[in-house]
C-alpha positions, 0 to 999 in steps of 0.5 A, a space after each residue: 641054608 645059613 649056618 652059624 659057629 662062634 670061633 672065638 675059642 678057636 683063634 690064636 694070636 698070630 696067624 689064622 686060616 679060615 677054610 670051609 668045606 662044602 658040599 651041594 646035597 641038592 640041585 645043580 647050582 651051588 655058591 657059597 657065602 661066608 663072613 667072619 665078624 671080628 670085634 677089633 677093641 669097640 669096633 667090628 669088622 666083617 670079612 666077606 668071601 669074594 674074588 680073593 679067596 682060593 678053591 679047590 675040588 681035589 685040596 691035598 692032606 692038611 688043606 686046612 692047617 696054616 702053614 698049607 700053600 695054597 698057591 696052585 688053588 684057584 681064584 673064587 669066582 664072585 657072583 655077585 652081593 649075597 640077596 641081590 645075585 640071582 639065583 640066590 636073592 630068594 629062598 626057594 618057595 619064596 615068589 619073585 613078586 615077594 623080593 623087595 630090593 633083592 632082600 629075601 623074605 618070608 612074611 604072614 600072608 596078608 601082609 606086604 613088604 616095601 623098601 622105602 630107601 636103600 643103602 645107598 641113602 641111608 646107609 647102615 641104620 642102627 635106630 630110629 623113630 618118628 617125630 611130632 610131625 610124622 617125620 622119621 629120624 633115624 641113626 646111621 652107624 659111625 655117624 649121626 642123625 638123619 631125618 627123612 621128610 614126605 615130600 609129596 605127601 603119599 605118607 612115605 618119607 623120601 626127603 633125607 637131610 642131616 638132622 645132628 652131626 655131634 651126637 654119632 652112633 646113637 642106638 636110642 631115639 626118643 622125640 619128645 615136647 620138640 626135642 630129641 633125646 638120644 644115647 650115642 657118642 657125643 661131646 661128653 662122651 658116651 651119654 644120654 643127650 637132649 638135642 634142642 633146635 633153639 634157632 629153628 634152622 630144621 637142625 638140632 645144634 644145641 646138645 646137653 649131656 644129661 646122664 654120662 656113663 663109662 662104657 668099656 663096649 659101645 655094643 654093649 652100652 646105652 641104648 634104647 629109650 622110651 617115655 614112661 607112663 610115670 612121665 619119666 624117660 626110661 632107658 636101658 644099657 648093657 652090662 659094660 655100663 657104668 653110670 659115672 654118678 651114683 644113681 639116686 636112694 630112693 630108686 627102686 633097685 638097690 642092694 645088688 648082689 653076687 649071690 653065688 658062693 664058690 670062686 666063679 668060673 668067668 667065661 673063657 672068651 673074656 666076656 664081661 669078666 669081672 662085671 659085677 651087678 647089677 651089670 645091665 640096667 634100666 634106668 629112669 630120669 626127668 627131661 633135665 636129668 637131675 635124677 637118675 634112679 635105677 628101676 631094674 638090674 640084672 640085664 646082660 644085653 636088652 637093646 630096647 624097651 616098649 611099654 604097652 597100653 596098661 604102663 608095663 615094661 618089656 625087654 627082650 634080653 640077648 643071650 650069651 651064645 657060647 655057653 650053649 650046653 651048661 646048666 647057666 645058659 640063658 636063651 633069649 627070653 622076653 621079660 615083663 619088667 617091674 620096679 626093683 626087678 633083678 633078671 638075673 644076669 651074672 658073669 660067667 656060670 653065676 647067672 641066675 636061673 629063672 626058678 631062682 625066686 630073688 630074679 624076675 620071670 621070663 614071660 616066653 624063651 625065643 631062643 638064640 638070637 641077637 635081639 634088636 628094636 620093640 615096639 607095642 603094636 597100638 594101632 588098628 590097621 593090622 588085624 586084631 590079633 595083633 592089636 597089643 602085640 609086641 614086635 622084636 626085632 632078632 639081628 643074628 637070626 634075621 627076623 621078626 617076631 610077633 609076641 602075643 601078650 594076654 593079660 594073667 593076673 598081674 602080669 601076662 601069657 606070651 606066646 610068639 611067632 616069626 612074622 617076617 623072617 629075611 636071609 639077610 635081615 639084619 634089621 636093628 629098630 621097629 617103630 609103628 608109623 601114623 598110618 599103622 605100618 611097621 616100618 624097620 631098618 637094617 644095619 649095624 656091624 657096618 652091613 647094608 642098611 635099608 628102611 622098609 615098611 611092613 603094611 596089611 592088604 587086607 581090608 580094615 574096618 571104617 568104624 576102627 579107623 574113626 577115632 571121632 572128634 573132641 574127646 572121643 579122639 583123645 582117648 581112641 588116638 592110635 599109638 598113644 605114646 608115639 610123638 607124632 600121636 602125642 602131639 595129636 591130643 595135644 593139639 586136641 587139647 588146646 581145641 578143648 580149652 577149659 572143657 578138657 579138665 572135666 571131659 577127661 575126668 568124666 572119662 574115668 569115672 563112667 562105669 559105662 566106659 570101656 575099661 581101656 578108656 577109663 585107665 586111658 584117661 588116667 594116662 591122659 591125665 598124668 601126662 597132660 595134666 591136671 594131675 589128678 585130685 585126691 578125691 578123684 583117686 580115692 573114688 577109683 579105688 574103690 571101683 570095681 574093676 581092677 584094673 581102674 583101682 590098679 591105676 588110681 594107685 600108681 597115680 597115688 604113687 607118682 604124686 603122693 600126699 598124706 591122704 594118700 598113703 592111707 588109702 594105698 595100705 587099704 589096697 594093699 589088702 585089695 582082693 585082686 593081686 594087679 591090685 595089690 602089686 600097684 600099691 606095693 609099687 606106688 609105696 616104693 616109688 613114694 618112698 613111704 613105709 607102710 606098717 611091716 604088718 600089712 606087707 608080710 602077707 604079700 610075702 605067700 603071695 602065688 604071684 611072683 610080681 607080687 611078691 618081689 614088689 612085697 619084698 622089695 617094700 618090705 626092704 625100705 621099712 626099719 628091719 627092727 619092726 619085722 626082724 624077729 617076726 619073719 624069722 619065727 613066722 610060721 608061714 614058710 612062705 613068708 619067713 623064706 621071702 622075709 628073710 631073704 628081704 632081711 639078708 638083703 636090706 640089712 646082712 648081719 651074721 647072727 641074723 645068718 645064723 638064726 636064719 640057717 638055724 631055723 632053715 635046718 629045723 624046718 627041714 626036718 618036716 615035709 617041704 615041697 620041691 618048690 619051698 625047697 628049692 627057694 629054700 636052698 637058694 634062701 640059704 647061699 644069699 645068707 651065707 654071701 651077704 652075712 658072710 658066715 664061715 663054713 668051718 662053722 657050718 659043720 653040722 649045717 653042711 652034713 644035714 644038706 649033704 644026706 639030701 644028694 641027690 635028689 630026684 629033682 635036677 635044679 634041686 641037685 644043681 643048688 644042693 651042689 653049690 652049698 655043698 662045695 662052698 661048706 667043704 662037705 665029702 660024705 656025699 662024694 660017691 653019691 656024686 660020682 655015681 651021679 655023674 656016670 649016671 644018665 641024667 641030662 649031660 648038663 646037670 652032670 657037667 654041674 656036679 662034676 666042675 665042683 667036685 673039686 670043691 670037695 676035700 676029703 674022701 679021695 682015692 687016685 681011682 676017684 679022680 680018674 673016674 672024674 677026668 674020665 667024665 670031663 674027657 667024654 664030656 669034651 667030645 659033645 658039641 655046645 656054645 663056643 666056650 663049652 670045651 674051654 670051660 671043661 678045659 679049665 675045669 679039668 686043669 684046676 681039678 688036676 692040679 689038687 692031685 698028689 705025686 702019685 696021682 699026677 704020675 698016674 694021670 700024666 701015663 694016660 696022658 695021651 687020653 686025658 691031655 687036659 687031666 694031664 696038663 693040669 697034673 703038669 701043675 703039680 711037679 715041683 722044679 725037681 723031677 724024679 727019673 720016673 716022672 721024667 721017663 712018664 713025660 717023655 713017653 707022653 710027648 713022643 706018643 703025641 708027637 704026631 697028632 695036631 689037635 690043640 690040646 696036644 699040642 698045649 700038653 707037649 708045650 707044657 711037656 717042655 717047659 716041665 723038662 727044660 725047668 727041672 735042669 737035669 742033664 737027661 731032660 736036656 739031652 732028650 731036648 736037644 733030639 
């Protein structure tokens, strides 16, 4: 049984005691395991229990308080390193014959699990992949690269040898045309390097920095990489990076924005304060690195990015922990990323949540967790279900997952199971080896590291193993994108000779042929070439199936000419939406303008892929071709989704006002919950980028003020944040019963920390009423920045209080010590006998209680007293 607590609102500077109080509910042998993570400036560092710790089985009162001694206790007795010390290397229904290396793990049956190599080898791991050749080259932490050869040809690498010492701590490998491409730590500084081996001594020593960055946490820096279907090197960093050059116009994520409206609370640990978007990023450039554009934005944390067979992008997002128990907690959420997406990721309570229709859809939540490597299964050696699969790797919660993906419309149903689950699994990348296993590897954080391989026992059907010869074998190659998979069709091409040109269009262009080897062949031909003709594309998109004519169009746009351009607006109007979004994309990513006409039905579309890749094309045409038309429009649909387009390609006030304008007459008919809620969210990015003054929203804001609440929560939760930034007071007792009400305590939370936002219409008796909430609210368990960001809440709401107020609030101090923290605020340097007789009589009732915002009440106390210089303050100092 593991347990996990995030401390981190828990430290002080100076000293700290750790102290854990266990309790055995089962069986006659216990132990105890536990390890502090520190995160010291870029680095972490991990303290493990062990023979220097102290226990106790009778600890006298306030054992676990600092300034206890706890000479008399105990030294622990160390039994050994947790996973390798029996009983305790295997969960109890987990069979002696399933431990690999004294790791524990739970697996599916059928499958079998092998350690390759140890630590002691290896060391901790943070990345890894396999070469042209089947070699694995993998990333060890603090260090460089290693490759790790089969040496006798049983296909398991077991021969290590140091691969590149100049580029350290790479946590993205990619090997491509004979060079290894990497993000790490190199010579320039934290970059994306090409690492050639120019004299062939089996040693990469030629190291080009393509892409620098400024990185202010290697945690959450750049990290993985993959080949995209365009050609392209993709690659992902977190939200501490910065790209040291502009990125390039033309790509496809541009105009970031904040969005929200009211000053933000940042988040009370310090993380990512004052990161502005796009914050992460995925970005994409050519092998030279003379272009870099950015394909999305919005990213907190994704630490790797796989594409599937259809050319889609995945990432698993990580979560921020701490804000557990707010309406902005994110869990982890696994996306399917399209050009110009934004996944919302904001600091501190501006994240956006995934109902706002300005950010990409989640395909399926994982929950908590610390998400590491992916890869898409392509191979065929593990059963059916799990051909097309996508498995993330989850550090903190030590497992594997299996994501099911099936095809919907333009994007995909996701649903998930744990495929390997290990106390520890501490495992950082996935890569598919040429003979289908899933090999893994631990590390990172400076744990043990370990590479294992994950195979199928089962049996596996001769006719699936069989790729056949010529090019049969080029389109059913297993792991298409893998090098060791690419280098195979490129040597069957060199077989091939002049044949393969025809042999691979033939391919595309028989109807007869599965779907997946037609769009294969198309693959085939953007990577290997010749690329396509125009003739060829304009024939296959007018095929039947749409996944085909979804193909001929990113061709089109990946390799644009003139004729080209008119045969992607004919698609535009195609009757499938996969189709549809293709071409929309391919415009974008050609940088062609099609006429504002053909676009704007894609606006209604039901298809949020769709849309968003309409919109992000609407964007690039000249708005004074559509301007007026979206405004007017009478589709709801698209005048909310154009005039966002507008706000964001070019803000302008009176645009703003025209746009609040017809909002406010809309609503004065039926709207859906839906429209509405896009509507309201339409509403805050015009007001943030046309920059309007609420003084002159008045009557705007007393329209929105009669809709609270409602009986929809993110509705509220929307309604709210324009209501504070307009000054609006009507609604106020309408949101004090709301949040005394039994709605979910998140969504009250919500209300309740812009509250203070509201100017007019209070009495002493309503602000009690509000501090009552925050103190209650404080009792609930969440993340570990839960009770900060009530704290601070809390201070900034009392610090508006009048005299008479903050007296009243400092007499129930002993109640609400952060109410009366925040009311301390509000006292002048001069205080009056009876505020002066309030706060002595506050301080000595908390004299004997040690809770941390006691003891910040009573130093406040003090320094309000010791302030004012008054003779009476002073002598009751001096006792």
């Amino acid at each position: 049984h593991t347990d996990k607590y995030d401390l981190s609102g828990k430290l002080v500077a100076g000293r700290n005691t750790l102290a854990v109080k266990v309790v055995n509910e089962s069986g006659h042998t216990a132990a105890l395991m536990a390890r502090l993570m520190v995160r010291d400036g870029n680095r972490w560092r991990s303290f493990a229990t062990d023979r220097t710790w102290k226990t106790s089985t009778s600890p006298l009162p306030l054992w676990q308080s600092t300034f206890y001694s706890d000479a008399r206790w105990d030294a622990a007795v160390e039994l050994g390193d947790f996973g390798e010390t029996a009983p305790w290397d295997r969960a109890e229904h987990v069979a002696e014959e399933d431990v690999a290396g004294g790791e524990r793990f739970t697996i599916v049956e059928g499958f079998a699990i092998e350690r390759v190599l140890g630590n002691d080898v290896t060391g901790s791991l943070i990345a890894m992949t396999f070469d042209e050749f089947g070699h694995l080259i993998v990333s060890r932490e603090g260090s460089g690269l290693l490759r790790i050869k089969d040496s006798d040809g049983d296909a398991i690498p077991d021969e290590v040898s140091m691969y590149c010492d100049q580029v350290k701590n790479c946590q993205g490998i990619l090997a491509l045309n004979g060079d290894v491409f990497v993000t790490g730590d190199g010579p320039e500084g934290q970059a994306l390097y090409r690492l050639r081996d120019l004299d062939h001594d089996g040693k990469l020593e030629n190291v080009t920095a393509l892409v620098r960055f400024d990185v202010t946490s290697a945690e959450h820096g750049p990290h993985g990489l993959a080949l995209g279907p365009d050609g392209l090197i993709y690659f992902v960093v977190g939200n501490h990076t910065k790209l040291q050059n502009p990125p390039a116009f033309s790509s496809p994520y541009r105009n970031p924005y904040e969005g929200d409206l009211v000053p933000r609370y940042e988040d009370p640990g310090g993380h990512a304060q004052g990161i502005t978007a796009p914050g992460g990023m995925v970005l994409r450039t050519d092998i030279e690195g003379t272009t870099v554009q950015v394909f999305a934005g919005g990213i907190r944390n994704a630490y790797d990015l796989a594409f599937n067979k259809r050319g889609d992008l995945f990432v698993h997002e990580s979560d921020m922990e701490s804000d557990q128990g707010m309406t902005w907690y994110r869990p982890t959420q696994v996306f399917h990323v399209t050009p110009g997406a934004d996944l919302g990721w904001r600091s501190g309570w501006a994240k956006w949540p995934s109902y706002y229709f300005d950010t990409a859809p989640p395909l399926v939540s994982t929950g908590r967790g610390s998400p590491t490597g992916s890869v898409v299964y392509e191979h065929v050696t593990f059963p059916r279900d799990y051909h097309g699969a996508l498995f993330l790797g989850d550090w903190s919660e030590g497992r594997i997952l299996a994501v099911r993906l099936k095809p919907h419309g333009g994007t995909y149903q996701a649903t998930t199971e744990v495929f390997l689950q290990g106390q520890p699994l501490n495992v950082t990348d996935l890569e598919v080896g040429p003979e289908g296993a899933l090999y893994f590897v631990t590390g990172g954080r400076g744990t043990r590291g370990a590479i294992y391989r994950v195979r199928w026992t089962g049996p596996v059907s001769p006719s699936l193993r069989r790729v056949g010869t010529g090019i049969a074998a080029v389109i059913r190659q297993h792991q298409p994108s893998a090098a060791w998979a690419r280098q195979n069709v490129a040597k069957l091409k060199q077989q091939l000779g002049p044949q393969w040109d025809r042999l691979v269009r033939g391919v595309s262009q028989t109807r007869q042929n599965q779907v997946a080897y037609r769009t294969r062949a198309l693959q085939l031909m953007q990577w290997y070439g010749p690329l396509p003709s125009t003739k060829l594309l304009a024939t296959l998109a007018g095929d039947s199936n749409e996944e085909v004519r979804a193909w001929s169009a990113r061709l089109m746009g990946w390799n644009l000419d003139d004729a080209e351009t008119s045969q992607l607006v004919e698609l535009l109007s195609d009757r499938e939406s996969l189709v549809r979004r293709a071409a929309c994309e391919a415009l974008l990513a050609s940088e062609e303008t099609p006429p504002a006409d053909a676009v704007l039905p894609l606006l209604a579309s039901e298809d949020r892929l769709e849309m968003t890749a309409a919109r992000r094309l609407l964007e690039r045409i000249p708005v004074d071709q559509w301007r007026e038309q979206v405004i007017r429009h009478d589709n709801l649909r698209i005048f909310l989704v154009g005039s966002l387009a507008l706000v964001i390609a070019a803000p302008d006030a009176e645009d703003g006002q025209a746009i609040l304008a017809s909002c406010q007459q809309r609503m004065r008919h039926f709207i859906s919950d839906r429209d509405f809620l896009d509507m309201l969210r339409l509403m805050q990015v015009t007001i943030d980028r046309c920059q309007l003054d609420p003084a002159q929203l008045s009557d705007f804001a007393q329209a929105l003020a009669e809709e609270f609440p409602t009986g929809n929560a993110h509705l509220n939760r929307e309604l709210m944040k324009l209501l504070a930034y307009l000054r609006a007071s009507s609604f106020l007792d309408r949101a004090l019963e709301y949040i005394e009400s039994d709605v979910p305590l998140p969504e009250r939370i919500h209300v309740a920390m812009l509250l203070q936002f509201v100017p007019d219409g209070w009495t002493p008796e309503k602000r009690l009423r509000v501090l009552r909430f925050f103190e209650e609210a404080q009792k609930e368990k969440g993340g570990g920045s839960y009770t900060l960001y009530l704290i601070h809440a809390t201070r900034d709401f009392a610090k508006q209080f009048d005299p008479e107020t903050a007296v009243t609030v400092i007499r129930e101090g002993d109640r609400m010590p952060n109410a009366a923290l925040g009311a301390l605020y509000t006292l002048g340097r001069q205080i009056d006998p009876t505020v002066r007789t309030a706060l002595i009589d506050l301080d000595r009732k908390l004299a004997r209680r040690n809770d941390d915002a006691s003891q910040r009440l009573r130093v406040g106390i003090v320094a309000v007293l010791a302030q004012s210089g008054d003779e009476a303050s002073f002598e009751y100092l001096r006792r």
